[in-house]
N, C-alpha and C positions, 0 to 999 in steps of 0.2 A: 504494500500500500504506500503510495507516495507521501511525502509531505513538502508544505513548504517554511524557508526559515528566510525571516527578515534581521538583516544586522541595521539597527537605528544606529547611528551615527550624529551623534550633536556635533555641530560646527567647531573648528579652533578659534582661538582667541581672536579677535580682531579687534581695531581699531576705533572704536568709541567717540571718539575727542574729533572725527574728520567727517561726520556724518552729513552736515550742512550741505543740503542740494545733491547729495547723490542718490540718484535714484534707487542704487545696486547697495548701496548704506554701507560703503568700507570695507578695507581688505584686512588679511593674517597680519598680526603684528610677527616677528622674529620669534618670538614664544610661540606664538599660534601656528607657523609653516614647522615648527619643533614637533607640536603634537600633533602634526599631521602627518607628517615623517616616521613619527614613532609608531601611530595608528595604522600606518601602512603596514610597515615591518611585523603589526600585530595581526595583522590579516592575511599577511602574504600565505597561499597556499592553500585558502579555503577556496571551496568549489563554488566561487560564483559566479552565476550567469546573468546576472547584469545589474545595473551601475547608475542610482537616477538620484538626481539634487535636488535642488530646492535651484531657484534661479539665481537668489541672493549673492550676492558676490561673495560673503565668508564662507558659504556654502561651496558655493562654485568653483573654489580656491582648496579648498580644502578636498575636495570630490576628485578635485586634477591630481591632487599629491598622490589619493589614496590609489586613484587610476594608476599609477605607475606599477604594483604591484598585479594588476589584471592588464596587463597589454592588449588581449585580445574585446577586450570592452569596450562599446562603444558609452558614454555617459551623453546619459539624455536628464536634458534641464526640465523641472516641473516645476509649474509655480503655486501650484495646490499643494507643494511641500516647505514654502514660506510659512515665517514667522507670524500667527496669527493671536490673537482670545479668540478661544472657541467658547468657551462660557466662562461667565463671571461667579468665582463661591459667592454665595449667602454671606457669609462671614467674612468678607475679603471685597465686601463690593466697595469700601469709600477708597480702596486703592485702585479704584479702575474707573471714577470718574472725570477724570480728562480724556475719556473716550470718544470719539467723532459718534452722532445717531447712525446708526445701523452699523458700525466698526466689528461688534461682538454680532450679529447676528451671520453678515459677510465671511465672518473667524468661520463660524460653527459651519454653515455651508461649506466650506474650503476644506475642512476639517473633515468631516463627513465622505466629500469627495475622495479626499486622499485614503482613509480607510478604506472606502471602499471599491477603489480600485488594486490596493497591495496589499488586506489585510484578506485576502479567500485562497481558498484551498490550491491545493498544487493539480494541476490537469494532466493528469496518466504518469507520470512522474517525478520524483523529486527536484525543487528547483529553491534555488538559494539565490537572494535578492540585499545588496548594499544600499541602502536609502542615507545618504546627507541631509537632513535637517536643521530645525531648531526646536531650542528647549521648551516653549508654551506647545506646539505640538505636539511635539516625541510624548510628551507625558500626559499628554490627552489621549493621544492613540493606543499608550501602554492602559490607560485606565480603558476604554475602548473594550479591547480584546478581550481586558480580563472580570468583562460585564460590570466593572464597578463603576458608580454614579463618575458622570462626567465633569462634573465639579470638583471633582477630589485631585483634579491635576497639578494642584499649587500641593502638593502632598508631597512628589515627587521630587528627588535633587537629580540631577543631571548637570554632571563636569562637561567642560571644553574638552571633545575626542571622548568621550563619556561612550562605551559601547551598551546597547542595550538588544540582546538576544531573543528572539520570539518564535516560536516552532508553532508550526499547526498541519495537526493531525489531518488524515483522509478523509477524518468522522466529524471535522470542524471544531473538535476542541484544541485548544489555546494554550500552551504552555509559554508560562516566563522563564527564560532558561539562565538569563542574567539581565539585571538593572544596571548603568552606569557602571560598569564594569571600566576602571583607570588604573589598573593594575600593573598595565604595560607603561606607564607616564610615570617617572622618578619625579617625587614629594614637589620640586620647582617646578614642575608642567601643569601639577593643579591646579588648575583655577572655573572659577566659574564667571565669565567674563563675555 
């Protein structure tokens, strides 16, 4: 019986302080092309067949590094795998009113989207999928999979190159196989940035 397995990928470090007017919002700082280098080298040799981002430029940067270790992949940009709110907690909404009207409902759409075009079953045999995103996502989508309320996303931590493992079954159940797994990043590549 086939399965398939999603590796979440949160973006490397990138540059904060240069965001003014770019579209694509900033590239890898020298830290951030580190733990993406390093996230390669932690992936090098797993059997994936294909390679998809988020559009975002720390995404985008990061997706290229990890490409090195899959030469034969081609990496396709999605932008249904941007940084979104997909929902806002109960408990957490006065930190989300500088929001644009319809910003969170737009999120949850987007959000919904990408689930459910990369979170279903594997088709006659195993297939293993590298996803580049970001952290308001990844940890919506983990909560997602593992049928827990949608809200519960700010729950989750997820580091810079943070890997996060997902298997699913023939039979459509859901295994979390790892969360932000930074094991491969020496204590100075931590960050959550």
């Amino acid at each position: 019986m086939s399965t398939r397995t999603l590796y979440l990928i949160r973006h490397a470090q990138h540059d904060r302080a240069n965001l003014d007017g770019d579209a694509l919002e900033g590239s890898l700082t020298p830290a951030g092309t580190q733990q993406a280098e390093t996230t390669a080298r932690r992936l090098q040799g797993l059997p994936v067949q294909a390679l998809f981002s988020s559009d975002l430029r720390r995404a985008q940067q990061t997706a290229e590094v990890l490409a090195h270790s899959f030469p034969n992949l081609t990496l396709q940009l999605d932008p249904d795998l941007r940084e979104c709110v997909p929902v806002v907690p109960p408990l957490l909404s006065d930190d989300f009113l500088n929001l644009e009207p319809g910003e969170v409902t737009r999120g949850h759409y987007q959000a919904e989207r990408a689930f459910t075009r990369y979170f279903r079953r594997a088709g006659g045999r195993d297939s293993h999928a590298l996803l580049v995103t970001h952290g308001n996502l990844l940890r919506y989508l983990v909560c997602r999979a593992l049928d827990l309320p949608p809200e519960r996303w700010t729950n989750f931590e997820i580091n810079n190159c943070g890997i996060t493992e997902i298997l699913i079954e023939h039979d459509g159940r859901v295994q979390l196989v790892s969360h932000n797994d930074t094991g491969h990043l020496p204590p100075y590549l931590k960050t959550f940035l």
